[in-house]
Every structure is written in C-alpha cells, then in structure tokens.
mmCIF entry with sequence, helices, sheets and N, C-alpha, C, O atoms, coordinates in Angstrom:
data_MODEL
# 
_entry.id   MODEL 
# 
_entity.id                         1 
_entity.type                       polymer 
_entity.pdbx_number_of_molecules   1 
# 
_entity_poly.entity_id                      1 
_entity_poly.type                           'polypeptide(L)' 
_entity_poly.nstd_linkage                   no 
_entity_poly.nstd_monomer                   no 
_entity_poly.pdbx_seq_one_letter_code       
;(UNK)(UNK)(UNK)(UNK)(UNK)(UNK)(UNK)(UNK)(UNK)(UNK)(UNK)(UNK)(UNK)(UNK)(UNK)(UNK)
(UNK)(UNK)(UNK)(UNK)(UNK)(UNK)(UNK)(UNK)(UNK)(UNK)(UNK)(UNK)(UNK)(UNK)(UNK)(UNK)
(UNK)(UNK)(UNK)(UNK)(UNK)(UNK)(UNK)(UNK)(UNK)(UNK)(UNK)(UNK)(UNK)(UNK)(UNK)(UNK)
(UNK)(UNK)
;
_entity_poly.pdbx_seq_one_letter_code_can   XXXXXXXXXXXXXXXXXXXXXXXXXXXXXXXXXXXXXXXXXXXXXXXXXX 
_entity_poly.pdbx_strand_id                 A 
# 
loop_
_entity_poly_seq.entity_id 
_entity_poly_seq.num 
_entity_poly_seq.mon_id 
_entity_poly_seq.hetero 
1 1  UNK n 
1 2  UNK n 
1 3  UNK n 
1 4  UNK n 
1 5  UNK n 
1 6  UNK n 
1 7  UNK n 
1 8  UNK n 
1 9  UNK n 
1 10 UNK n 
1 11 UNK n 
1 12 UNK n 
1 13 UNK n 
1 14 UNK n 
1 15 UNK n 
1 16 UNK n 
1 17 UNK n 
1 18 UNK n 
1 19 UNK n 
1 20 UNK n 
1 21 UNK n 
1 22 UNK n 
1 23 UNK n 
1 24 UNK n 
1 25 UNK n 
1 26 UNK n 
1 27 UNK n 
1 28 UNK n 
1 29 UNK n 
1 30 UNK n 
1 31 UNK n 
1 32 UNK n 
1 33 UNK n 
1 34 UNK n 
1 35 UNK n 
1 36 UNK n 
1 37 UNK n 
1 38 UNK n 
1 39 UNK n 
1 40 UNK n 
1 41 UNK n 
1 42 UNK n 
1 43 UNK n 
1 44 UNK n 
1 45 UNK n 
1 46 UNK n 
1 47 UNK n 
1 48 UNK n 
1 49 UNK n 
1 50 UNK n 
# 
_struct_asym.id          A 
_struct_asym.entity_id   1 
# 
loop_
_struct_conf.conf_type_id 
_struct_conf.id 
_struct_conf.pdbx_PDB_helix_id 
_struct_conf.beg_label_comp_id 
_struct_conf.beg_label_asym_id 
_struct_conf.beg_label_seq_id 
_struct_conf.pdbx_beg_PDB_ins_code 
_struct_conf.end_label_comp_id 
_struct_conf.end_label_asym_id 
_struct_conf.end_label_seq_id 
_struct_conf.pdbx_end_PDB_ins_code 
_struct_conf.beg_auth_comp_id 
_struct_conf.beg_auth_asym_id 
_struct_conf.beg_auth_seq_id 
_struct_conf.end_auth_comp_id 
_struct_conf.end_auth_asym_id 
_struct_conf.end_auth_seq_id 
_struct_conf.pdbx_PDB_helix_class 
_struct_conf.details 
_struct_conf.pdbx_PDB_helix_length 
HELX_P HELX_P1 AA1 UNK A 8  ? UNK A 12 ? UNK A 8  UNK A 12 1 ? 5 
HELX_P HELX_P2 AA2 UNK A 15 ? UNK A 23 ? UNK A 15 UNK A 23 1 ? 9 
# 
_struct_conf_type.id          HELX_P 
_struct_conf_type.criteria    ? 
_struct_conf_type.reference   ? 
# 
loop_
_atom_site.group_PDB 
_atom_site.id 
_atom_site.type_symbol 
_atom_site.label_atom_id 
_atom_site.label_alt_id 
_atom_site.label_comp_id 
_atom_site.label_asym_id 
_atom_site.label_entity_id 
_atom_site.label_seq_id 
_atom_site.pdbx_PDB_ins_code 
_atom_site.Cartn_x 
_atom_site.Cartn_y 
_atom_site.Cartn_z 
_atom_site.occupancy 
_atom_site.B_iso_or_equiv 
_atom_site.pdbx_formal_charge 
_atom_site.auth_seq_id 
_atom_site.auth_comp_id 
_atom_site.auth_asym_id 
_atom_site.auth_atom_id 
_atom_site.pdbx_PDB_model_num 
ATOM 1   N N  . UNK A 1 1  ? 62.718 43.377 162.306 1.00 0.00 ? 1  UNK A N  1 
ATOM 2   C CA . UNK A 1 1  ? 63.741 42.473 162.777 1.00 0.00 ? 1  UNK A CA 1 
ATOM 3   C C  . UNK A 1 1  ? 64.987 43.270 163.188 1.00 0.00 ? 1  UNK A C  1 
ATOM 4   O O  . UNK A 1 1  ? 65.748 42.745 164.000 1.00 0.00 ? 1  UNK A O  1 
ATOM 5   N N  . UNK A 1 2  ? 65.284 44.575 162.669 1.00 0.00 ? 2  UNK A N  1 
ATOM 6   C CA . UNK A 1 2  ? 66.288 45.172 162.363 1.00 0.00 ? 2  UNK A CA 1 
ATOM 7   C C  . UNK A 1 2  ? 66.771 46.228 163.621 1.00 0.00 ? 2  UNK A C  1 
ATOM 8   O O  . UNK A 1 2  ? 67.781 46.488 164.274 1.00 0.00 ? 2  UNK A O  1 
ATOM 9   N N  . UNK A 1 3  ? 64.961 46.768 163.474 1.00 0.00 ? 3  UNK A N  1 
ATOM 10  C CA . UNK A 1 3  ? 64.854 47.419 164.713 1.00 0.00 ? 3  UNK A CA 1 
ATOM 11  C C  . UNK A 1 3  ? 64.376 47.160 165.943 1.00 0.00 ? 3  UNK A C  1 
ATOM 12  O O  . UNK A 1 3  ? 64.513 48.005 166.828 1.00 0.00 ? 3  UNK A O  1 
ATOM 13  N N  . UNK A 1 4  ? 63.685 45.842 166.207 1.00 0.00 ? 4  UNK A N  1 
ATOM 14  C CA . UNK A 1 4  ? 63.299 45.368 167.552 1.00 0.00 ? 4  UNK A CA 1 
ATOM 15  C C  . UNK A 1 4  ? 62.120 45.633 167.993 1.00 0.00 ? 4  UNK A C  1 
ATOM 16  O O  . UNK A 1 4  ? 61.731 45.529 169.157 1.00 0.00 ? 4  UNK A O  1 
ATOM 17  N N  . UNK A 1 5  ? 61.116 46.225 166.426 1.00 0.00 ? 5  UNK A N  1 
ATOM 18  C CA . UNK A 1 5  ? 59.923 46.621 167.120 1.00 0.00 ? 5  UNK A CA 1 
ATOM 19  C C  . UNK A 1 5  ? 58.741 45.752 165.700 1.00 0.00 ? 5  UNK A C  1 
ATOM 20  O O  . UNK A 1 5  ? 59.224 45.440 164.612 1.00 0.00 ? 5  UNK A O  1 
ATOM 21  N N  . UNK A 1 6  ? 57.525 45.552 165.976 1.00 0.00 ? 6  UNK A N  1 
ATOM 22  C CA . UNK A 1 6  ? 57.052 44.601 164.903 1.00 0.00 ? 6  UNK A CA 1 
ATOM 23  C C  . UNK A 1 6  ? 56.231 46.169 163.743 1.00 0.00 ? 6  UNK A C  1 
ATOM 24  O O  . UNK A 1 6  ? 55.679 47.250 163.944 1.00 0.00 ? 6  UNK A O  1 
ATOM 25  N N  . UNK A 1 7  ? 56.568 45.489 162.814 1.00 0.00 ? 7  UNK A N  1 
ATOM 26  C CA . UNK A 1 7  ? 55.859 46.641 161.235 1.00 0.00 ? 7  UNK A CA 1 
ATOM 27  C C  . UNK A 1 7  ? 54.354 46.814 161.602 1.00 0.00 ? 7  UNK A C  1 
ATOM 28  O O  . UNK A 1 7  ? 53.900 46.404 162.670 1.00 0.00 ? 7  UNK A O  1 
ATOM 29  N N  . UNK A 1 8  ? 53.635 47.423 160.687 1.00 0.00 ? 8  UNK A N  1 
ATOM 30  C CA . UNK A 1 8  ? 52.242 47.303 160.480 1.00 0.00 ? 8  UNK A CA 1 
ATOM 31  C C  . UNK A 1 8  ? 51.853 45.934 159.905 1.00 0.00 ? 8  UNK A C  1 
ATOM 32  O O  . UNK A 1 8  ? 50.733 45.449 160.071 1.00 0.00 ? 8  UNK A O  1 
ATOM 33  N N  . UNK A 1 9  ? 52.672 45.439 159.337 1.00 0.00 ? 9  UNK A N  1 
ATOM 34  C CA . UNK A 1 9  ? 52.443 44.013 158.659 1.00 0.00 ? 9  UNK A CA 1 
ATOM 35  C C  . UNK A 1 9  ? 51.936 42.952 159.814 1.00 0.00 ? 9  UNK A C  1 
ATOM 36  O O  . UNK A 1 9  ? 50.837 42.399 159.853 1.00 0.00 ? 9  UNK A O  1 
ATOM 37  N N  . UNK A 1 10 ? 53.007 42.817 160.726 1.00 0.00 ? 10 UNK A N  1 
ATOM 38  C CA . UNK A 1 10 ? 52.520 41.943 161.725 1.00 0.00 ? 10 UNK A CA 1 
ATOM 39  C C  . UNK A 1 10 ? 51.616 42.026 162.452 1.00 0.00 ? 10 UNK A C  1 
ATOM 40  O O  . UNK A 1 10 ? 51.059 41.043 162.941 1.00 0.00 ? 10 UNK A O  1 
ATOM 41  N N  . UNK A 1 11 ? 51.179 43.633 162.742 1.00 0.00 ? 11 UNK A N  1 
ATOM 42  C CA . UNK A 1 11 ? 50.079 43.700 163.350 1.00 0.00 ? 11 UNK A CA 1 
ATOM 43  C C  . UNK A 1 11 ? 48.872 43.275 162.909 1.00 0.00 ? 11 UNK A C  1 
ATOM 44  O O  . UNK A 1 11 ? 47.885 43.057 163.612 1.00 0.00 ? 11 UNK A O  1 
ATOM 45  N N  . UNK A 1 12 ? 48.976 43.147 161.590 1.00 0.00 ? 12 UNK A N  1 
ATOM 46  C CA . UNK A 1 12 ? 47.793 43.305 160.802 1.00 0.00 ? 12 UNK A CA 1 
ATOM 47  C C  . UNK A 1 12 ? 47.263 41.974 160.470 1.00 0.00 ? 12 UNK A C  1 
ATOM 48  O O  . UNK A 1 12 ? 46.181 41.823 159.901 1.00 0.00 ? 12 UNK A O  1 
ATOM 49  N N  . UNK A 1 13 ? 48.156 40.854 160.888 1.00 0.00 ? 13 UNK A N  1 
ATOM 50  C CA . UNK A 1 13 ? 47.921 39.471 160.512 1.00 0.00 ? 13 UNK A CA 1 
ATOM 51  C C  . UNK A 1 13 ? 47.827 38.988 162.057 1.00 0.00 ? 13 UNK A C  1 
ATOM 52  O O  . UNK A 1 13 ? 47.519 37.815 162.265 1.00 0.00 ? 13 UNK A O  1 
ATOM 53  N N  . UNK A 1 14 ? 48.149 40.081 163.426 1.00 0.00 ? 14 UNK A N  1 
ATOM 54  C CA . UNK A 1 14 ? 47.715 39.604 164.544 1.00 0.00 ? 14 UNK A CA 1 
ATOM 55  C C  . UNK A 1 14 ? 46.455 39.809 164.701 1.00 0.00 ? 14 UNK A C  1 
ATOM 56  O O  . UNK A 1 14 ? 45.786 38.985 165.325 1.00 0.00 ? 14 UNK A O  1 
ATOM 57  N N  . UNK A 1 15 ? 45.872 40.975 164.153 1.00 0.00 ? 15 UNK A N  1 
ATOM 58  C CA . UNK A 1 15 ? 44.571 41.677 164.255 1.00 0.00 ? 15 UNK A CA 1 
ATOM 59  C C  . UNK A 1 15 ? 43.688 40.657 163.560 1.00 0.00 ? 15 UNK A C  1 
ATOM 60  O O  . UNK A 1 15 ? 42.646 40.237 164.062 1.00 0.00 ? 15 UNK A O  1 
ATOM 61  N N  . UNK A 1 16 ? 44.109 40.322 162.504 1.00 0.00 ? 16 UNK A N  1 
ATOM 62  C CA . UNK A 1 16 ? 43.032 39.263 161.489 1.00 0.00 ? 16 UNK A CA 1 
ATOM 63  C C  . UNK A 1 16 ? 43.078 37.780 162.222 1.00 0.00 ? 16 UNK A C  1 
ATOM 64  O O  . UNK A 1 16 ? 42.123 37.007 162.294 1.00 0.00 ? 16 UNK A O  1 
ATOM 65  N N  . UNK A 1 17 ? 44.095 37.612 162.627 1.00 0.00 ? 17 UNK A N  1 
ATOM 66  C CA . UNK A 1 17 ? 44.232 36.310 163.294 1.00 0.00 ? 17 UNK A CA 1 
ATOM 67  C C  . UNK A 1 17 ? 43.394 36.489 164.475 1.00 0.00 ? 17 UNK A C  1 
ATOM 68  O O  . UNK A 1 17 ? 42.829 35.410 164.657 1.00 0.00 ? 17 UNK A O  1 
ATOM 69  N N  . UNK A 1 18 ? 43.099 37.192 165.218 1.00 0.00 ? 18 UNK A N  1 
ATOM 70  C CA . UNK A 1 18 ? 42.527 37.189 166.033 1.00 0.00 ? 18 UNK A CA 1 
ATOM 71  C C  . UNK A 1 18 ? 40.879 37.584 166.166 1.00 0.00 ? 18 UNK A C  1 
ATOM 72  O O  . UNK A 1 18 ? 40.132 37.240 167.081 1.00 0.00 ? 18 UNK A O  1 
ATOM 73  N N  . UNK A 1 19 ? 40.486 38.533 164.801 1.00 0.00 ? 19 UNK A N  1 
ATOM 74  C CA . UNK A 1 19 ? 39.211 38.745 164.265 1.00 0.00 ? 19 UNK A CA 1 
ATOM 75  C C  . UNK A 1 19 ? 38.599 37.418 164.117 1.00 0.00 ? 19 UNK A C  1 
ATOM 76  O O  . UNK A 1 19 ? 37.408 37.333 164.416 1.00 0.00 ? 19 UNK A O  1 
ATOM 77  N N  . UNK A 1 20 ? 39.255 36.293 163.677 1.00 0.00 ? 20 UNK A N  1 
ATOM 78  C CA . UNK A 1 20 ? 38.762 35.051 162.742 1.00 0.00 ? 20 UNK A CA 1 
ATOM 79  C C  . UNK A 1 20 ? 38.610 33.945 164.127 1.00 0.00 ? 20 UNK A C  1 
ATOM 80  O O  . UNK A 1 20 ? 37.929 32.921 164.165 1.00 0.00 ? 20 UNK A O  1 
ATOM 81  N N  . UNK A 1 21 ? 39.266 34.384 164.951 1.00 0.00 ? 21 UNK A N  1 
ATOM 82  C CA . UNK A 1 21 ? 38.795 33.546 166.549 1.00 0.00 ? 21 UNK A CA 1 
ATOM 83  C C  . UNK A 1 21 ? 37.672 34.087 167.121 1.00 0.00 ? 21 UNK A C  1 
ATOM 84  O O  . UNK A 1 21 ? 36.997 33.298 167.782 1.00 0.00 ? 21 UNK A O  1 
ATOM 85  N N  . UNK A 1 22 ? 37.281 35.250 167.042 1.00 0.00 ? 22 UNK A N  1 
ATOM 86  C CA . UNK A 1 22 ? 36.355 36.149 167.735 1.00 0.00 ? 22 UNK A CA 1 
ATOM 87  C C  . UNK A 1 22 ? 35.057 35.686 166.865 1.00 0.00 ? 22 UNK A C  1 
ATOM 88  O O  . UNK A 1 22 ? 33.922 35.409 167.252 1.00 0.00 ? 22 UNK A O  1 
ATOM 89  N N  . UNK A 1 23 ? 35.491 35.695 165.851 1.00 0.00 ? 23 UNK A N  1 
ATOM 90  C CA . UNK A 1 23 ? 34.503 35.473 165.081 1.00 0.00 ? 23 UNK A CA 1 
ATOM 91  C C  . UNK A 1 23 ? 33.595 33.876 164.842 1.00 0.00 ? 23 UNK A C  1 
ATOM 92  O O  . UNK A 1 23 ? 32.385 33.701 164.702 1.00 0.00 ? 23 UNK A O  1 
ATOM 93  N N  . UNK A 1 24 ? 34.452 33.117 164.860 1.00 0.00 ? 24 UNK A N  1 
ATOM 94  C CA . UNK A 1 24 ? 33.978 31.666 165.252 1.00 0.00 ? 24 UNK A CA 1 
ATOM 95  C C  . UNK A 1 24 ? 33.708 31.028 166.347 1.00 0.00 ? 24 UNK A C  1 
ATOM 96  O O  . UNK A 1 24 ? 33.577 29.805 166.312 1.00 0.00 ? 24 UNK A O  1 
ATOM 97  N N  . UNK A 1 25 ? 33.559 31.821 167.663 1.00 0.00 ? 25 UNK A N  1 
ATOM 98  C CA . UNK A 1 25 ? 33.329 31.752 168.991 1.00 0.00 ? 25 UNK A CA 1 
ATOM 99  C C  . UNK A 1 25 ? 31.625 32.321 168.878 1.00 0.00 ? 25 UNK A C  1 
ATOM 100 O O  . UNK A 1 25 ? 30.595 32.059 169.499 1.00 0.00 ? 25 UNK A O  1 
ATOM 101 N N  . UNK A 1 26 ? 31.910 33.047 167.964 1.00 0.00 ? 26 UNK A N  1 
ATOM 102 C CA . UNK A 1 26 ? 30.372 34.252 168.041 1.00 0.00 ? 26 UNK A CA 1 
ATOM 103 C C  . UNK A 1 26 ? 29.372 33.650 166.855 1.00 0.00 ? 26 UNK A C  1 
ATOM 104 O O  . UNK A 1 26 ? 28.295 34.186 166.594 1.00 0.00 ? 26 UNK A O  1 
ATOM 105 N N  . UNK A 1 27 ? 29.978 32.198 166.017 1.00 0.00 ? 27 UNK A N  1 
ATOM 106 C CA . UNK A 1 27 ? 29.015 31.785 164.925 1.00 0.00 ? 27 UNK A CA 1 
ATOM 107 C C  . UNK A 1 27 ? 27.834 31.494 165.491 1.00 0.00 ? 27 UNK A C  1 
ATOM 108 O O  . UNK A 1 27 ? 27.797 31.012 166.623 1.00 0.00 ? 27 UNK A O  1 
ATOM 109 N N  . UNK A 1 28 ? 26.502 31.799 164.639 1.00 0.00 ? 28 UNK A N  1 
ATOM 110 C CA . UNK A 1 28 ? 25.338 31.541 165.174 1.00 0.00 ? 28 UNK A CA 1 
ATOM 111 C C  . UNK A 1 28 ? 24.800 30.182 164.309 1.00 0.00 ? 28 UNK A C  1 
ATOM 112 O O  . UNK A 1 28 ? 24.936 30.016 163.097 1.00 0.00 ? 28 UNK A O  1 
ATOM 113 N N  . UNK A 1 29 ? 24.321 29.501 165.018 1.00 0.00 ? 29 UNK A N  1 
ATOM 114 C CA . UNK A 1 29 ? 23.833 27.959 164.421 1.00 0.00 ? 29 UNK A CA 1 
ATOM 115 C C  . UNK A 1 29 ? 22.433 28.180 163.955 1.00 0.00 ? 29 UNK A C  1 
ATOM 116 O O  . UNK A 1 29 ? 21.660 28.890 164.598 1.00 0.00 ? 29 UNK A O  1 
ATOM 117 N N  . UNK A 1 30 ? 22.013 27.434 162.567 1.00 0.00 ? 30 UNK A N  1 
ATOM 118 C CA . UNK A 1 30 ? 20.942 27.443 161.950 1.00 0.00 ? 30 UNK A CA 1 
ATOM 119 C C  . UNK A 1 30 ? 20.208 26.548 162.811 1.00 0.00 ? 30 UNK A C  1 
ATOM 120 O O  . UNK A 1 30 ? 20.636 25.477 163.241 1.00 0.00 ? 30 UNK A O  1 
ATOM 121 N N  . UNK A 1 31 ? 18.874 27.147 163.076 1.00 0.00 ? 31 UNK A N  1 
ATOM 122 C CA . UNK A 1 31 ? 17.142 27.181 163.157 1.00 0.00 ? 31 UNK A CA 1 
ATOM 123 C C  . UNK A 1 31 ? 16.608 26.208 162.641 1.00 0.00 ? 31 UNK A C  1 
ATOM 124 O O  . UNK A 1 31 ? 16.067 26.480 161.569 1.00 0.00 ? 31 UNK A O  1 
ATOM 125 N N  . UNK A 1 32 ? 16.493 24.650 163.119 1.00 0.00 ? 32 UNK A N  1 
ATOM 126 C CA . UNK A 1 32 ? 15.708 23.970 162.737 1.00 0.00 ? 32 UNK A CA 1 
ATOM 127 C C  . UNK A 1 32 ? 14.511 23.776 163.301 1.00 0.00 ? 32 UNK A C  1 
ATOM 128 O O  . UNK A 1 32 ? 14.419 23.666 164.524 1.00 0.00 ? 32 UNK A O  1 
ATOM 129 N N  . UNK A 1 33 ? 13.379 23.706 162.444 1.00 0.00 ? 33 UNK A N  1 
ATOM 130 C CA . UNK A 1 33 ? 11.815 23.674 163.329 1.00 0.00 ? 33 UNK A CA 1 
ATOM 131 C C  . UNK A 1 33 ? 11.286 22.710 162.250 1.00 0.00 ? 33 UNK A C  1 
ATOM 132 O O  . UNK A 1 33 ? 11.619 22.461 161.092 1.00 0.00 ? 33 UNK A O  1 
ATOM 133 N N  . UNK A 1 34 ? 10.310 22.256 163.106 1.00 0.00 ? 34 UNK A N  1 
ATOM 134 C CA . UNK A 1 34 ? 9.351  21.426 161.981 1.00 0.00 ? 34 UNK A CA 1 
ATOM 135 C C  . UNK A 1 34 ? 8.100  21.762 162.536 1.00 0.00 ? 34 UNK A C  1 
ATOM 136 O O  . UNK A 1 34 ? 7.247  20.917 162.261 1.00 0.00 ? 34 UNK A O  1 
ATOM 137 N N  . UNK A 1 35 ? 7.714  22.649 163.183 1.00 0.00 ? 35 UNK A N  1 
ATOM 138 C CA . UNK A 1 35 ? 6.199  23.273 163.606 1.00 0.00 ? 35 UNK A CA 1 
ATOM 139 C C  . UNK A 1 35 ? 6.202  24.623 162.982 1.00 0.00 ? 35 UNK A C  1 
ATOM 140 O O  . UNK A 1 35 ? 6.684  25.640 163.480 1.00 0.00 ? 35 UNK A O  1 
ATOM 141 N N  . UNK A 1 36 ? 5.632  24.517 161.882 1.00 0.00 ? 36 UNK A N  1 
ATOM 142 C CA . UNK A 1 36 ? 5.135  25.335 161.092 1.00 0.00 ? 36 UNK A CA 1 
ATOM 143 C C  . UNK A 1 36 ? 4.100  25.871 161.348 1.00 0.00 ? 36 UNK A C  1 
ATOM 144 O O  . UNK A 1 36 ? 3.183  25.075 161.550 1.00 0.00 ? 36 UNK A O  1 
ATOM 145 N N  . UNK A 1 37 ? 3.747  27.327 161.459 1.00 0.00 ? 37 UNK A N  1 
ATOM 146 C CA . UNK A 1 37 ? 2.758  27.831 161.814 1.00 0.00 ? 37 UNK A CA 1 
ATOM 147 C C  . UNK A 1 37 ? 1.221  27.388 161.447 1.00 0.00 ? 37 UNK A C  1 
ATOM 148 O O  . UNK A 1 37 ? 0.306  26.985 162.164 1.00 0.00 ? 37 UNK A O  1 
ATOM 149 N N  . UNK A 1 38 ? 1.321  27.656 159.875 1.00 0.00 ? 38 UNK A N  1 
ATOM 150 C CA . UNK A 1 38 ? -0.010 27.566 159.291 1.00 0.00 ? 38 UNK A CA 1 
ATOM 151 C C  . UNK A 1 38 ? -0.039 26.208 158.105 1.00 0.00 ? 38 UNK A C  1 
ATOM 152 O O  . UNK A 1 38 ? -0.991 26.068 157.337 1.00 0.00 ? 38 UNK A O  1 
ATOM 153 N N  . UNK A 1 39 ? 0.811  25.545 158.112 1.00 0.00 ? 39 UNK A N  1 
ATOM 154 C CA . UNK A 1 39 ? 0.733  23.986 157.463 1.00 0.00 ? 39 UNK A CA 1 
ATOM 155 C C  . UNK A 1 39 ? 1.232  22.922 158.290 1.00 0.00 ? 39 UNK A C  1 
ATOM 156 O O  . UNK A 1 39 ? 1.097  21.803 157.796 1.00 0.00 ? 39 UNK A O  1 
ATOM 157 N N  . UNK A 1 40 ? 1.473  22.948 158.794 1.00 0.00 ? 40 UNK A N  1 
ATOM 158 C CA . UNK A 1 40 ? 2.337  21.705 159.850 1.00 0.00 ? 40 UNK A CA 1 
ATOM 159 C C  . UNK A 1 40 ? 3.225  20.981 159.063 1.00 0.00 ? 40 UNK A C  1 
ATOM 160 O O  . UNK A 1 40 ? 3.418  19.816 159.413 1.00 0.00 ? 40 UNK A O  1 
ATOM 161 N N  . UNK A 1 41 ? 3.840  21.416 158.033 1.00 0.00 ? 41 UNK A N  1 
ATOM 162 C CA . UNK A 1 41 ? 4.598  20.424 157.108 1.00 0.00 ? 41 UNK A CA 1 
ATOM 163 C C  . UNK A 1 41 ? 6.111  20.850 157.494 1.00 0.00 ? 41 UNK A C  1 
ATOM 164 O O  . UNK A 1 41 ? 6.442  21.985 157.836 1.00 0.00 ? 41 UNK A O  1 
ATOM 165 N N  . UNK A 1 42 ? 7.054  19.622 157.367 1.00 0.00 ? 42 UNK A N  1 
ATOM 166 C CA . UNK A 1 42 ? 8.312  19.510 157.421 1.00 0.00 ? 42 UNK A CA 1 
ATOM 167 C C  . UNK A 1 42 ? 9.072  19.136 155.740 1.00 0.00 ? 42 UNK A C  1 
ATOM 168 O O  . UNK A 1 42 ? 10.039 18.392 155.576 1.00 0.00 ? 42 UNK A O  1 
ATOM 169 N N  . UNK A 1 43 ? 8.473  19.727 154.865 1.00 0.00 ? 43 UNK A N  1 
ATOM 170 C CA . UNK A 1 43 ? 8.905  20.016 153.619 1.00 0.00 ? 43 UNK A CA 1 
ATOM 171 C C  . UNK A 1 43 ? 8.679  21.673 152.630 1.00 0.00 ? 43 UNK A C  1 
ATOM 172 O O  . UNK A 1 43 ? 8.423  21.843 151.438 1.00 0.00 ? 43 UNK A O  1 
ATOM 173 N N  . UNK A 1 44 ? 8.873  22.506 153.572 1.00 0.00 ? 44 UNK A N  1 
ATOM 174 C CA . UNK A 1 44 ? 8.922  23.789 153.590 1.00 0.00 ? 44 UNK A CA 1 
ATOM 175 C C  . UNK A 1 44 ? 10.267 24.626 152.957 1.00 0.00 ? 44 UNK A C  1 
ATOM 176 O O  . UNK A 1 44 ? 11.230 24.990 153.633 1.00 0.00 ? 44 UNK A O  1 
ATOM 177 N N  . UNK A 1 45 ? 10.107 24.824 151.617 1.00 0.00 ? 45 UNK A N  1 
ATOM 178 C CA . UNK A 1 45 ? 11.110 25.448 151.207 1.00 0.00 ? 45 UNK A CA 1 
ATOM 179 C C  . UNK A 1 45 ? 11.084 26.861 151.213 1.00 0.00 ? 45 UNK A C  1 
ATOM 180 O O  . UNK A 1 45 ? 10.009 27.370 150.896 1.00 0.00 ? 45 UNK A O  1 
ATOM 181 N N  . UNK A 1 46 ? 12.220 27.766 151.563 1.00 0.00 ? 46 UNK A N  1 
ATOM 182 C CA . UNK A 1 46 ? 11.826 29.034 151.600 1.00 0.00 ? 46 UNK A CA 1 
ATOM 183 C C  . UNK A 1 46 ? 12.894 30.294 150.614 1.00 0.00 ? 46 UNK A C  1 
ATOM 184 O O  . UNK A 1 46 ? 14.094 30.524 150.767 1.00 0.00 ? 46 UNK A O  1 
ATOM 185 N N  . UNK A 1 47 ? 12.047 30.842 149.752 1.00 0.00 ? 47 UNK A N  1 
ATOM 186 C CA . UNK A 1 47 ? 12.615 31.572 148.519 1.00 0.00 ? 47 UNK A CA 1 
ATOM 187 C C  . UNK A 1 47 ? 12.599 32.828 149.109 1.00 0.00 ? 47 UNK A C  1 
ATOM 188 O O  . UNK A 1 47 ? 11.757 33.359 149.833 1.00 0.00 ? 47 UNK A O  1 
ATOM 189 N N  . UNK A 1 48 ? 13.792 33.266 148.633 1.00 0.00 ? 48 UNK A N  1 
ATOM 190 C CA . UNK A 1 48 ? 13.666 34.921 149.126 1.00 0.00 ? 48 UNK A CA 1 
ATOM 191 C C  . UNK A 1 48 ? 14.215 35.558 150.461 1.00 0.00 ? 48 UNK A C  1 
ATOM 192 O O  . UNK A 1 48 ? 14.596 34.561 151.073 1.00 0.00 ? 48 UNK A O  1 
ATOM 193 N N  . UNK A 1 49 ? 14.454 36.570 151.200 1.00 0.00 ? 49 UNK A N  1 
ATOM 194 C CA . UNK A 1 49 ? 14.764 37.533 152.005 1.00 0.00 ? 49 UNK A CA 1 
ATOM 195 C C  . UNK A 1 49 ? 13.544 38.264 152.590 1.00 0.00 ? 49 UNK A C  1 
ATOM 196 O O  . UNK A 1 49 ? 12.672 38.654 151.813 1.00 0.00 ? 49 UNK A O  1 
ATOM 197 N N  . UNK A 1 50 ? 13.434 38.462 153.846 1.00 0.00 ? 50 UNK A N  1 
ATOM 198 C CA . UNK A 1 50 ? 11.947 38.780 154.080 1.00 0.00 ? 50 UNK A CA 1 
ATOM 199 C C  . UNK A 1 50 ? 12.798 40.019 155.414 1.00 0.00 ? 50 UNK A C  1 
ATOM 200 O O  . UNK A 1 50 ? 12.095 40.744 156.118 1.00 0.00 ? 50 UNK A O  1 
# 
C-alpha cells in the first residue's frame, strides 16, 4: 500500500484464486453406464482401485 507495488501475499491469493477457476472449468463428470460387460446388471457395486 505504502509502496505502490502488490507483496507476495497478494499474488498468492491471485494465483490460488485463479488455480480454483482453472480448475472447475477442467472438472471431469462421473461415468454413468448401465451396460455392463459380463452381467447386464444396473446394481453393480465397485470396491477397490484397479
């Protein structure tokens, strides 16, 4: 304010402010299917990381 030029502070809440737009432009939407390969069922729960 003092000196007419902005801190690291402000940058750093322009940078995040602007990460968090970039970032919700780029959300990817969940995958709904109900054609299941090898059961044809639409009550398919899935455990785990593959």
């Amino acid at each position: 304010m003092f000196r007419g030029v902005k801190c690291i502070h402000i940058y750093a809440v322009e940078f995040s402010l602007e990460l968090c737009k970039t970032v919700e432009v780029m959300r990817i939407e969940q995958i709904v299917t109900t054609d299941y390969k090898y059961c044809r069922s639409e009550n398919v729960v899935k455990d785990g990381i593959r």
